[in-house]
C-alpha positions as a printed Julia matrix, in Angstrom:
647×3 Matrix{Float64}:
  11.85    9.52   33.07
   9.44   10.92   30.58
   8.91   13.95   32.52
  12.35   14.52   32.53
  13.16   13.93   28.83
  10.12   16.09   27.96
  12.18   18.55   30.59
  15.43   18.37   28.23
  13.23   19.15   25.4
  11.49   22.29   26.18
  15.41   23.31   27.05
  15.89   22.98   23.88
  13.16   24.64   22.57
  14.6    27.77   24.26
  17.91   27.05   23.22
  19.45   26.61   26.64
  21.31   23.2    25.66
  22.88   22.2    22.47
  21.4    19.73   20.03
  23.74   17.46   19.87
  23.2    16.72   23.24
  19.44   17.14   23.24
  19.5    14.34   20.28
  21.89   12.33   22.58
  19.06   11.88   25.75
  16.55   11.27   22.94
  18.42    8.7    21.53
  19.43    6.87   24.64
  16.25    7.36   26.33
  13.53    7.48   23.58
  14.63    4.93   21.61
  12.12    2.23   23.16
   9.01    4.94   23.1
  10.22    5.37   19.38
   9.24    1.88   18.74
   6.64    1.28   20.41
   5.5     4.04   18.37
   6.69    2.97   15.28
   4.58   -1.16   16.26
   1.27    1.04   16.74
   1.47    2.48   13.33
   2.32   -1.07   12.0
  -1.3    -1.83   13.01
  -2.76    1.33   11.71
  -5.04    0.12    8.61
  -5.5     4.3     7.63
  -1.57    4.27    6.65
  -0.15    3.19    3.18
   1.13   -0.69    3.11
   4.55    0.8     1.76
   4.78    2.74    5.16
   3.81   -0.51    7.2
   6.1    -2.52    5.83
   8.72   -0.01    5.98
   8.41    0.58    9.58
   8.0    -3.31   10.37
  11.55   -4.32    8.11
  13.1    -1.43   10.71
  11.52   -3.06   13.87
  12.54   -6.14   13.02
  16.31   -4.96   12.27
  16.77   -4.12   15.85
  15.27   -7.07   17.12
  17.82   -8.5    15.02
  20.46   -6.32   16.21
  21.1    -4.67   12.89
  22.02   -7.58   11.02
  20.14   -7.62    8.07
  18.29  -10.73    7.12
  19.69  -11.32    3.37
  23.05  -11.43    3.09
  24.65   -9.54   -0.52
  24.84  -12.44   -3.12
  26.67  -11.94   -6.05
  24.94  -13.09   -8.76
  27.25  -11.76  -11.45
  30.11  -14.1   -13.63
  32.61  -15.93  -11.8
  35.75  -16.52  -12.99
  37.32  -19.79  -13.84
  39.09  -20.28  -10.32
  35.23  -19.37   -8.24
  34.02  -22.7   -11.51
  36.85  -24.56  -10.32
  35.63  -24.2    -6.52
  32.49  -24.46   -6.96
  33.23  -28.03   -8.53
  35.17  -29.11   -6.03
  32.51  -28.36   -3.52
  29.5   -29.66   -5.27
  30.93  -32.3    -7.18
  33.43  -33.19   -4.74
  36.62  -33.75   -7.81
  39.38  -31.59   -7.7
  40.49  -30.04  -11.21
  43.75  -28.67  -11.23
  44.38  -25.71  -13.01
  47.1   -25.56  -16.26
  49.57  -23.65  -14.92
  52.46  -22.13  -17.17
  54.85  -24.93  -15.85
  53.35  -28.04  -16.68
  54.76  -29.71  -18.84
  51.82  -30.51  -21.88
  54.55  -32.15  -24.07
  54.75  -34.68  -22.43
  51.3   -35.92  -23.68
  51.99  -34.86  -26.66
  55.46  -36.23  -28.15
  55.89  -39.38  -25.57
  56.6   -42.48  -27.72
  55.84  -44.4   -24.25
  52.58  -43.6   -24.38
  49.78  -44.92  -27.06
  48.91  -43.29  -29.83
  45.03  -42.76  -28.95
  46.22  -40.66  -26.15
  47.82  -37.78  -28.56
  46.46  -34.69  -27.57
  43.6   -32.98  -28.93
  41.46  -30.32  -28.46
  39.03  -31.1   -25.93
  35.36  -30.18  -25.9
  32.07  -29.79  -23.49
  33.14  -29.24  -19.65
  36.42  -30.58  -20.46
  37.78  -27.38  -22.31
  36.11  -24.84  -19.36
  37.48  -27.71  -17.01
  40.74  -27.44  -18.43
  40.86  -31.72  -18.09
  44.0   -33.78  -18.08
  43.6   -36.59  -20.66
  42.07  -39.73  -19.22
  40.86  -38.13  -16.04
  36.86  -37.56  -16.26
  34.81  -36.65  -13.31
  32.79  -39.89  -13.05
  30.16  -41.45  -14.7
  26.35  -41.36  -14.26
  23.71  -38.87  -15.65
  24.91  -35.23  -16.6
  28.65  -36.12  -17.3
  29.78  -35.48  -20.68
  32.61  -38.11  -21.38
  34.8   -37.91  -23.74
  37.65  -39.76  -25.62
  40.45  -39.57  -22.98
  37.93  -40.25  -20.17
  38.19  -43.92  -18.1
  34.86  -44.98  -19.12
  35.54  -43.66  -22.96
  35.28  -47.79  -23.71
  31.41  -47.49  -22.82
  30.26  -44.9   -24.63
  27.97  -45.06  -27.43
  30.0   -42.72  -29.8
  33.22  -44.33  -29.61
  34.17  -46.87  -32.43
  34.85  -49.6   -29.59
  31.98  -49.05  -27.61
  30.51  -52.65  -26.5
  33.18  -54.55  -28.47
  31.86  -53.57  -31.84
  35.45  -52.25  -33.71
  33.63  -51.2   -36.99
  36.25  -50.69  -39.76
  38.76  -49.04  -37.34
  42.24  -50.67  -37.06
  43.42  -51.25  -33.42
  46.16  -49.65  -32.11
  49.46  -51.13  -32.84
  50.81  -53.08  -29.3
  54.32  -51.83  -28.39
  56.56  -53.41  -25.79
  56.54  -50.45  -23.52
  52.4   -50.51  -23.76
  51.98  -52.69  -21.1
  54.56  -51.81  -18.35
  56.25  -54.01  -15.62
  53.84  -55.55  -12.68
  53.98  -58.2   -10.36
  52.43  -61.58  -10.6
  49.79  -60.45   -8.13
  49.26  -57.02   -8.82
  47.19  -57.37  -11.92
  44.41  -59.91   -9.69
  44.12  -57.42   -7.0
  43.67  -54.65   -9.19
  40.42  -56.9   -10.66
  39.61  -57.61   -7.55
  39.34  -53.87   -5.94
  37.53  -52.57   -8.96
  34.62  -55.48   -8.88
  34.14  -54.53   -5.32
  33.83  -51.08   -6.33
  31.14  -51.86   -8.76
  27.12  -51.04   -7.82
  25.31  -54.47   -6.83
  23.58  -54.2   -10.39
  26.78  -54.54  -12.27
  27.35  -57.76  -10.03
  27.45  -61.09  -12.43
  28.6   -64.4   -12.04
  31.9   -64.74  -12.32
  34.74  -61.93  -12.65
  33.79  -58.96  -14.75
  35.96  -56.25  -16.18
  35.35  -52.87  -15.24
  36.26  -52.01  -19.28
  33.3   -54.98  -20.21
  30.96  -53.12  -18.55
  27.81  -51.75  -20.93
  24.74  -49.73  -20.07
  23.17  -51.04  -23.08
  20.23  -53.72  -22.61
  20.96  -57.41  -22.92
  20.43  -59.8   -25.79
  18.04  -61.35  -24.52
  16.18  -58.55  -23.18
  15.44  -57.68  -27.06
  12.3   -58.74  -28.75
  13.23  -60.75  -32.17
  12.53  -58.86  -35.18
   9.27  -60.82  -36.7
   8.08  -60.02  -32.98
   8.75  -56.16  -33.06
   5.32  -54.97  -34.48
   6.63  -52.55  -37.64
   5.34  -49.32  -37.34
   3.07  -47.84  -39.52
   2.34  -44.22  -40.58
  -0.63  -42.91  -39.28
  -1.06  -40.17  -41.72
   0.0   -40.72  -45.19
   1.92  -37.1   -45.31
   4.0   -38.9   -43.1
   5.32  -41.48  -45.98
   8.11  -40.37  -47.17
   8.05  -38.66  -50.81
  10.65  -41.52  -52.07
   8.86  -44.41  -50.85
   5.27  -42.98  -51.95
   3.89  -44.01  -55.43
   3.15  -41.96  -57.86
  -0.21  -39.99  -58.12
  -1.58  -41.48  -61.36
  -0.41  -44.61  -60.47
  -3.18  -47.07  -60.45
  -4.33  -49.88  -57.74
  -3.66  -53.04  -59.53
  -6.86  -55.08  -61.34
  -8.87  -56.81  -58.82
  -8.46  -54.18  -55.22
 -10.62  -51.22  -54.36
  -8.48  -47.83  -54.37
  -7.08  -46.69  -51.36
  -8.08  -43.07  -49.9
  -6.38  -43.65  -46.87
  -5.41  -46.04  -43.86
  -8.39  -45.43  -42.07
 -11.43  -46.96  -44.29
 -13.56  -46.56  -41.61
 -13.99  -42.86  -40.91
 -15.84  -41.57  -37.61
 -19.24  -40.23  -38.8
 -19.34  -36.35  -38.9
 -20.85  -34.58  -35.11
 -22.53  -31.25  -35.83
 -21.92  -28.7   -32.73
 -24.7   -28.48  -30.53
 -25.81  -24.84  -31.7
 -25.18  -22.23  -28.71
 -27.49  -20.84  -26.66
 -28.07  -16.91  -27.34
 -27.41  -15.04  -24.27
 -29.79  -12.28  -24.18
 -27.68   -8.57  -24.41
 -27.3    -6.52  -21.37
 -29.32   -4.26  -20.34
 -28.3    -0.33  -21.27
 -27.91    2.67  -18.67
 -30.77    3.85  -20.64
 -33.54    0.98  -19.85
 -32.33    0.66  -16.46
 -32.7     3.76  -15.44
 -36.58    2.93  -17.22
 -37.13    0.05  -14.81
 -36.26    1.54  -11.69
 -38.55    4.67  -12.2
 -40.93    2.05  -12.89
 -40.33    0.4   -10.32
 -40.28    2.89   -7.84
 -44.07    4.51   -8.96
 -45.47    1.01   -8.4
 -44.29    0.4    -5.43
 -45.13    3.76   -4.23
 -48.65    3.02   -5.52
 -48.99   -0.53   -4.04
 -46.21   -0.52   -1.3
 -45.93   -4.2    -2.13
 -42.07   -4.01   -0.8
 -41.38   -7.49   -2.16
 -42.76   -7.31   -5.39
 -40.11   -4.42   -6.04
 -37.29   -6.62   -3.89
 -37.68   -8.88   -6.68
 -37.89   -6.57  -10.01
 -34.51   -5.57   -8.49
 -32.99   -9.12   -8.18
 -34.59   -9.66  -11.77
 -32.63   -6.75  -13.31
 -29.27   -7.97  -12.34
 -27.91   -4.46  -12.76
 -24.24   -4.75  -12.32
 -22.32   -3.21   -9.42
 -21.2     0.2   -10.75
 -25.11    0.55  -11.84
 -26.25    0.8    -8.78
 -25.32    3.74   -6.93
 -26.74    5.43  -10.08
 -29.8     3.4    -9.2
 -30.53    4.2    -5.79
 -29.88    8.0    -6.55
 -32.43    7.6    -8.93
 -34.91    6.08   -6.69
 -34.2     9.17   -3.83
 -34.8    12.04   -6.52
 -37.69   10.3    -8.22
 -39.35   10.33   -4.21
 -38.14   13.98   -3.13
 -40.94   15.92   -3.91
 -43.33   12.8    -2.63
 -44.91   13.08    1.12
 -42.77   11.72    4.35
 -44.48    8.55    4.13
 -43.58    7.93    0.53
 -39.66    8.8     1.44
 -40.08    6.16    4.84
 -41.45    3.53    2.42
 -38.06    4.1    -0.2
 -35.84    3.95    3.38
 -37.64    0.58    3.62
 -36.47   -0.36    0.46
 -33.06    0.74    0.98
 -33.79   -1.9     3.87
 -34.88   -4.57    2.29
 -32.35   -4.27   -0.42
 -29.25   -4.3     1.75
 -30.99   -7.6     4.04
 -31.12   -9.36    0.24
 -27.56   -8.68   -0.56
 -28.69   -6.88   -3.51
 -26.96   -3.55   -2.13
 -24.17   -2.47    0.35
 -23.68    0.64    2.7
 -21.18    1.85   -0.02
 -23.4     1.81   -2.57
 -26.09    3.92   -0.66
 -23.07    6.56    0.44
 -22.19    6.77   -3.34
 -25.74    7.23   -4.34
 -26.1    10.03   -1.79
 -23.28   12.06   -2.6
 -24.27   12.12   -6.41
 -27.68   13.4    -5.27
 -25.86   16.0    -3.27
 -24.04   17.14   -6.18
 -27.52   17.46   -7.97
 -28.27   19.96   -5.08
 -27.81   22.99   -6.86
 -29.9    21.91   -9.74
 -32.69   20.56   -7.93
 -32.9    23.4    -5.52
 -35.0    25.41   -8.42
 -38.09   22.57   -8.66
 -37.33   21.23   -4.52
 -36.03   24.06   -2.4
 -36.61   21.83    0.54
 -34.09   19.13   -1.08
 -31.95   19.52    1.75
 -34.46   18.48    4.79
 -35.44   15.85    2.65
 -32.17   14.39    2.21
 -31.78   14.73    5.5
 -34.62   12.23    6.13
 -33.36    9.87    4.04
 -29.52   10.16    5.53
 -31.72   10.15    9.4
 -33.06    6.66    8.18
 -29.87    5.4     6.73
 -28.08    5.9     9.76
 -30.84    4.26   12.12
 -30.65    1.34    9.53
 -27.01    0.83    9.64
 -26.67    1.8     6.05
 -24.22    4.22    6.91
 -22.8     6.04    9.77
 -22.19    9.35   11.76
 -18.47    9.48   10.4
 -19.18    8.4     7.09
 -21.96   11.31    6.71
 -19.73   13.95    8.33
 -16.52   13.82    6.35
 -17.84   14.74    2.88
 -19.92   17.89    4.65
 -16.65   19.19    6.71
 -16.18   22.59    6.9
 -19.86   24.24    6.0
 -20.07   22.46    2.92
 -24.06   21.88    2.2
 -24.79   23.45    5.57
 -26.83   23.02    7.58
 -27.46   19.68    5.79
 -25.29   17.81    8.84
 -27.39   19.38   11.63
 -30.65   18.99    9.79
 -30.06   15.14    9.9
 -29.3    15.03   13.44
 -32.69   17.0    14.04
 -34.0    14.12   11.68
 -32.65   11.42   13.66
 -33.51   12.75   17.22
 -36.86   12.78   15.93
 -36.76    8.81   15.05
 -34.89    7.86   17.94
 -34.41    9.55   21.46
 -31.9    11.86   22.58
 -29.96    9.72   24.42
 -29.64    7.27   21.86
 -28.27   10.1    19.39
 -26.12   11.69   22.25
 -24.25    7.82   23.04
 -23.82    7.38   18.56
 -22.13   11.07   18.58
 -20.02   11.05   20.96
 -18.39    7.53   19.76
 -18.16    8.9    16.22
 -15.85   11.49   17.68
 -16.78   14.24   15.01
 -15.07   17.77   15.84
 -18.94   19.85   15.56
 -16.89   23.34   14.96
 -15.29   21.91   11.48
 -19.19   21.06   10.41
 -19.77   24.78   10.52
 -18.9    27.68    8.28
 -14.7    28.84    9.01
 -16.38   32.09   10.38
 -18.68   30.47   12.9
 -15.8    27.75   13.86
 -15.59   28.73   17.32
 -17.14   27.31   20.88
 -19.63   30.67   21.44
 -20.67   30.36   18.01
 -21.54   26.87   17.76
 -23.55   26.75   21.09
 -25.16   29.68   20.0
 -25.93   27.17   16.67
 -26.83   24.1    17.84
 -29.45   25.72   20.28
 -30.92   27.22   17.82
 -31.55   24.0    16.19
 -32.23   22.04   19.41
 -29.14   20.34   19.77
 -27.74   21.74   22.49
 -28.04   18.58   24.35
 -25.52   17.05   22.19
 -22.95   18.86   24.47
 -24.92   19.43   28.09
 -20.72   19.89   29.32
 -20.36   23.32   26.76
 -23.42   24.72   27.94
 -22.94   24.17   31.8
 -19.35   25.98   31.56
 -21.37   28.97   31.37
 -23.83   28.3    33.96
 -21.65   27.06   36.61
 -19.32   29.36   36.48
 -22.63   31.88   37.41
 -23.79   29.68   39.75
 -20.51   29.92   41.9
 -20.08   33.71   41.49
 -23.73   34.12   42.62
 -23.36   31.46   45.92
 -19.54   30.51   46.63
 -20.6    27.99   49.2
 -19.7    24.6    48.83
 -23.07   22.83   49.58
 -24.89   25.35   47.14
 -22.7    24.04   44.48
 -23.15   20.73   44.99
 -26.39   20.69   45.01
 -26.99   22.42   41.76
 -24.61   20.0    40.21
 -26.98   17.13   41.17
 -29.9    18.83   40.24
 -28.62   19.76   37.11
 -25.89   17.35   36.25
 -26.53   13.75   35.14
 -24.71   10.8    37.39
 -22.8    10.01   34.37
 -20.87   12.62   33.41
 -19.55   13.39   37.04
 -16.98   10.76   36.13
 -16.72   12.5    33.1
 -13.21   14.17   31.99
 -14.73   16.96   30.75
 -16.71   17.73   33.53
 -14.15   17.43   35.89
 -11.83   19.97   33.59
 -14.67   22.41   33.66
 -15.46   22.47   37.48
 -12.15   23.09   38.28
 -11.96   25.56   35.48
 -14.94   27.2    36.79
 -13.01   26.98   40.59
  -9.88   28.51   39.51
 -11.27   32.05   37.26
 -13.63   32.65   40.21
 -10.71   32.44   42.35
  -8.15   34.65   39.85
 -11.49   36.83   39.3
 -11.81   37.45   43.32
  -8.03   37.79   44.47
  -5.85   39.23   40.72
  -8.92   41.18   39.21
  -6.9    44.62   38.27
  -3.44   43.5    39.3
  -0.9    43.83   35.9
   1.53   41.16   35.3
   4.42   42.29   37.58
   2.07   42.21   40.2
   0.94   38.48   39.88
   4.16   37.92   39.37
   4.67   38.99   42.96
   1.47   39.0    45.07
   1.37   39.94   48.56
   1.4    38.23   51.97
  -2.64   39.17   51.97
  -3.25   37.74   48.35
  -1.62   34.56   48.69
  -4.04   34.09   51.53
  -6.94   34.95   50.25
  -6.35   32.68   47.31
  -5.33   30.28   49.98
  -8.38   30.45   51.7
 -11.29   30.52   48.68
  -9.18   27.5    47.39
  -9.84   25.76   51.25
 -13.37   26.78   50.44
 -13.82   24.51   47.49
 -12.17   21.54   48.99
 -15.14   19.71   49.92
 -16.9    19.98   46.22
 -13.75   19.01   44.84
 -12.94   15.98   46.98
 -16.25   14.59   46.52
 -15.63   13.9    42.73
 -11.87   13.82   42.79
 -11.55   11.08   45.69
  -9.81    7.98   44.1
  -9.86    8.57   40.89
  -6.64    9.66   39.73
  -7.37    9.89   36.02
 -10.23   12.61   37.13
  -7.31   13.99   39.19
  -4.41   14.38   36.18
  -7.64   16.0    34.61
  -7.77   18.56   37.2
  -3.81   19.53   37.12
  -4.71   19.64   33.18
  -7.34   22.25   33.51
  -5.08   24.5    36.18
  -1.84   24.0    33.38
  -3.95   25.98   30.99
  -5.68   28.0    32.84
  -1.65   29.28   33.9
  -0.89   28.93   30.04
  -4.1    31.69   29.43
  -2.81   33.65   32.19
   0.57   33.29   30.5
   2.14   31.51   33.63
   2.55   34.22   36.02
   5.6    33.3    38.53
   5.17   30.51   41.27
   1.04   30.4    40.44
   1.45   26.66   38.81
   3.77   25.9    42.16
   1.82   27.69   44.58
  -1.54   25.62   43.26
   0.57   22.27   43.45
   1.66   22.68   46.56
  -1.94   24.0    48.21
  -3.52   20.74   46.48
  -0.94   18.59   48.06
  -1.17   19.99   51.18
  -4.38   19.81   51.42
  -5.16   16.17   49.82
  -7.09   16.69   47.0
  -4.42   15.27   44.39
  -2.82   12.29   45.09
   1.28   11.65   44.44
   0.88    9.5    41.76
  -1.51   11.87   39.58
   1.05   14.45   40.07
   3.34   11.82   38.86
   0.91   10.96   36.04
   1.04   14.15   34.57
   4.59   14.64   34.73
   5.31   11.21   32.54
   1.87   12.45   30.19
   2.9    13.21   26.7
  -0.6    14.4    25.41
  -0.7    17.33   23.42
  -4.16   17.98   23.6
  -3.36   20.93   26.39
  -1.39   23.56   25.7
   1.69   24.62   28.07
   3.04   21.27   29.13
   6.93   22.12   28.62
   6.49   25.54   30.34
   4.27   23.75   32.94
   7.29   21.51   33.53
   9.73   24.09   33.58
   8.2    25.72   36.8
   7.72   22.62   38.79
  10.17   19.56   37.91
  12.22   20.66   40.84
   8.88   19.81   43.17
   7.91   16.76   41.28
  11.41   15.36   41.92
  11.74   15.89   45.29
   7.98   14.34   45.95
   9.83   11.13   43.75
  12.61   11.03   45.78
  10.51   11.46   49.29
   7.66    8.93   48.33
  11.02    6.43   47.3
  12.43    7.23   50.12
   8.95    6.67   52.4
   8.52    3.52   50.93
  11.98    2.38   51.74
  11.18    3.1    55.52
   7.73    1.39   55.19
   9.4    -1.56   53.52
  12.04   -1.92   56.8
């Protein structure tokens, strides 16, 4: 499927299909790789949190088949109609609305009705409410009653609250106040309301619901001689009427009065405070560590200077500054001074007094010193290098770390100079395992001009680092080996004599044998031909390159046999060598076809490589182009084998 989609898109590349259609297959097709994707760069630390997020919310909405998880709220005003529905859902009470053709007269001019129930202007919730007269919305905490409300008797306001009338007349009784009931009507109606009371209201006896109070009993109050009478605790508090006057004097007999309290709490003094002692400046520190860094270089007593460290309790931005100050102050001392201060370095990052970061700081503010200190040190450089050699050994900082600051020449040779510094300390293949899991690019650690593969082999064995690469430097020399003795068991040989066991599993040694197999072959059968003629070799070519292909068989089996990543690795290095060639016609077929026929790639590496999306080789789509038709029909015969196999 990939292969095919990556097909589509080198179509459209050459404009040969339309985009809309182009963004249709990578929409239906590529939407899951698009993902999956999008979920590895959710885990990727190196990317802004903004980005991570933004890319998780949009995982997530699919998962969620675009349904959003938050659904809009309004949060704005409601009108009264959304108040009057949300009461009726929370508080459970339906409020009817005034509509134009009610009738409010009829509370208003009645002469049935009694005179306390005239209308008025109502207040609180009742107004926003718009509340008939004598309907509230219950009782309990956090309803505002009011006059016209049922359980207007009970409140605390109201002239008749409790049965206490105050000065207030009482209604005048009318005939038409109490209207018409039956004998047993008014019983029952007592009746269903004291069963509607709460268990607390419960007495003995029959209780009207109008009798009921909230307000403590009689005899739950304490008499007043048993009520203690509160007393002002400060005598501000007194009020100006009811204090006496300030020349007033005590009467004959009793001691004046300062106060209620005659007894006053003796005075505490505050313990004094400690005085801290001041912080250190930049000034004396800097002092105590070139102090500290002659004696120690005088005694190398390496805990005696552990501890004038832990004694200055320098703070944290101090001490890059610090340790920079310890490496210049030891430049110009002997290699055995500068392995004693990598000690230190040591010691201080086992204490905790120090981290990696701090060292990496400290080193790149001596390397900005460079220039500067070139005029008293011109060796600065090597030296640094020892103490960046000893850092690294010490886990203080690492390959990566050291590389990115010094990308692109800058301080050079500085980066190579601590490599030859650490190969010295530790063995080759110690340094050769570190490097090649740091995964630094060696052509952006040189000078823009020298940026290329000749140059930097020509570099690093120079220096003696050649090593660092044994796969560069046997390009060369295999590719000599095989024009001076084509045969098979000649090659081999050298390979084992030259070649360590582990890299012939290697990728890149695998690329550059059959590298080294294919320009000998182009080299012996297409030397002077132009490009119409490898476009269309003869009958006699196509034999020959037949036959010095056959010829290699042998080497190439015995390190392509069952591995089929080693194998996609192979069909890698023939794509670009056709991409350098720039793809003469049927060459890329021709070559599939001869290594199928002749068993040295398997189906499923050529399958492999057709569903690769790497970039890292240049030509894919082109590649493609020339033999999709092939890969498909080996898909549809190894389906199709399989099928019979299966029956």
């Amino acid at each position: 499927m990939l292969g095919n989609i990556k097909f589509i898109g080198e179509l459209g590349k050459l404009d040969l299909i339309h985009e809309s259609i182009l963004h249709k297959c990578i929409k239906t097709s590529l939407m899951d790789q698009y993902f999956s994707r999008m979920r590895s760069l959710m885990n990727n630390k190196d990317l802004p949190a903004r980005i991570r997020f933004l890319l998780q919310d949009t995982a997530e909405l699919r998962e969620n088949n675009w349904v959003p998880r938050k659904a809009f709220n309004d949060n704005g005003p409601k009108t009264i109609n959304q108040v009057r529905q949300d009461a009726v859902k929370d508080l459970g009470v339906f409020i009817p609305a005034m509509t134009p053709g009610m009738r409010t007269d009829f509370f208003q001019e009645n002469p049935f009705l009694p005179t306390r129930l005239s209308r008025e202007v109502l207040g609180g919730l009742a107004d926003m409410f718009g509340q008939m007269p004598g309907c509230g919305i219950g009782t309990g905490p956090g309803v505002i009653q009011d006059r016209y409300s049922p359980t207007m008797g009970r409140h605390r306001t109201n002239p008749l609250f409790n049965g206490h009338s105050g000065h207030m007349a009482p209604a005048p009784q009318s005939q038409f106040d109490k209207p018409f009931m039956k004998p047993n009507q008014n019983q029952n109606q007592q009746q269903a309301q004291s069963k509607d009371l709460p268990p607390r209201f419960s007495k003995k006896g029959q209780l009207n619901a109008d009798e009921i109070s909230l307000r403590p009993a009689q005899s739950f109050l304490l008499n007043k001689s048993q009520v203690p009478k509160l007393q002002p605790q400060i005598p501000n508090m007194i009020p100006p009427s009811a204090q006496p006057p300030r020349t007033s004097t005590p009467p004959l007999g009793q001691p004046p009065q300062l106060g209620l309290k005659t007894n006053p709490p003796p005075i505490q003094e505050k313990p004094q405070k400690t005085s801290k002692k001041p912080a250190l400046s930049k000034e004396e520190l800097l002092r105590i560590t070139e102090t500290v860094i002659k004696e120690y270089l005088s005694n190398k007593k390496i805990s005696d200077a552990v501890n004038v460290v832990r004694e200055m309790k320098a703070p944290k931005h101090f001490l890059p500054e610090m340790l920079s100050k310890m490496i210049v102050c030891s430049l110009d001392s002997s290699d055995d001074d500068k392995e004693h201060v990598s000690c230190l370095f040591g010691a201080l990052r086992t204490e905790g007094l120090i981290s990696g970061d701090n060292f990496m700081q400290a080193f790149l503010n001596v390397l900005d010193q460079c220039p500067k200190l070139e005029g008293d040190i011109p060796l600065v450089k090597s030296y640094l290098a020892q103490f960046a050699a000893r850092a690294i050994i010490d886990d203080l900082m690492s390959i990566a770390d050291l590389a990115h600051p010094l990308e692109n020449g800058i301080h050079f040779p500085l980066f190579l100079l601590c490599l030859q510094q650490t190969a010295k300390l530790q063995d080759r293949e110690w340094l050769t395992d570190l490097f090649q899991q740091s995964k630094i690019n060696m052509q952006k650690m040189l000078p823009e001009i020298d940026q290329n593969k000749d140059r930097m082999l020509e570099i690093l064995e120079g220096k003696g680092l050649s090593f660092l690469f044994p796969l560069m430097k046997l390009e060369k020399e295999l590719l000599k080996q095989i024009k001076a003795d084509p045969a098979p068991q000649t090659i081999y040989k050298w390979i084992k004599d030259n070649i360590s066991p582990k890299l012939h599993t290697d990728k890149g040694f695998v690329n550059i044998l059959m590298t080294s197999f294919l320009q000998y072959i182009f080299h012996e059968v297409f030397l002077n031909e132009t490009d119409e003629q490898l476009s269309s070799p003869s009958k006699e070519q196509l034999d020959q390159e037949k036959q010095l292909l056959f010829g290699f068989k042998p080497v190439m089996q015995k390190f392509l046999h069952d591995h089929v990543e080693l194998q996609v690795s192979a069909l890698y290095a023939l794509q670009v060598h056709c991409n350098t060639k720039a793809f003469p016609k049927g060459m890329l077929l021709r070559y599939f076809v001869n290594f199928y026929d002749m068993e040295i790639i398997e189906e499923e590496a050529f399958l492999a490589w057709k569903e690769d999306i790497t970039q890292e080789f240049p030509g894919k789509g082109k590649a493609l182009f020339q033999v999709n038709q092939w890969l498909t029909w080996l898909e549809t015969a190894e389906e199709e084998e399989s099928e019979e196999e299966a029956d």
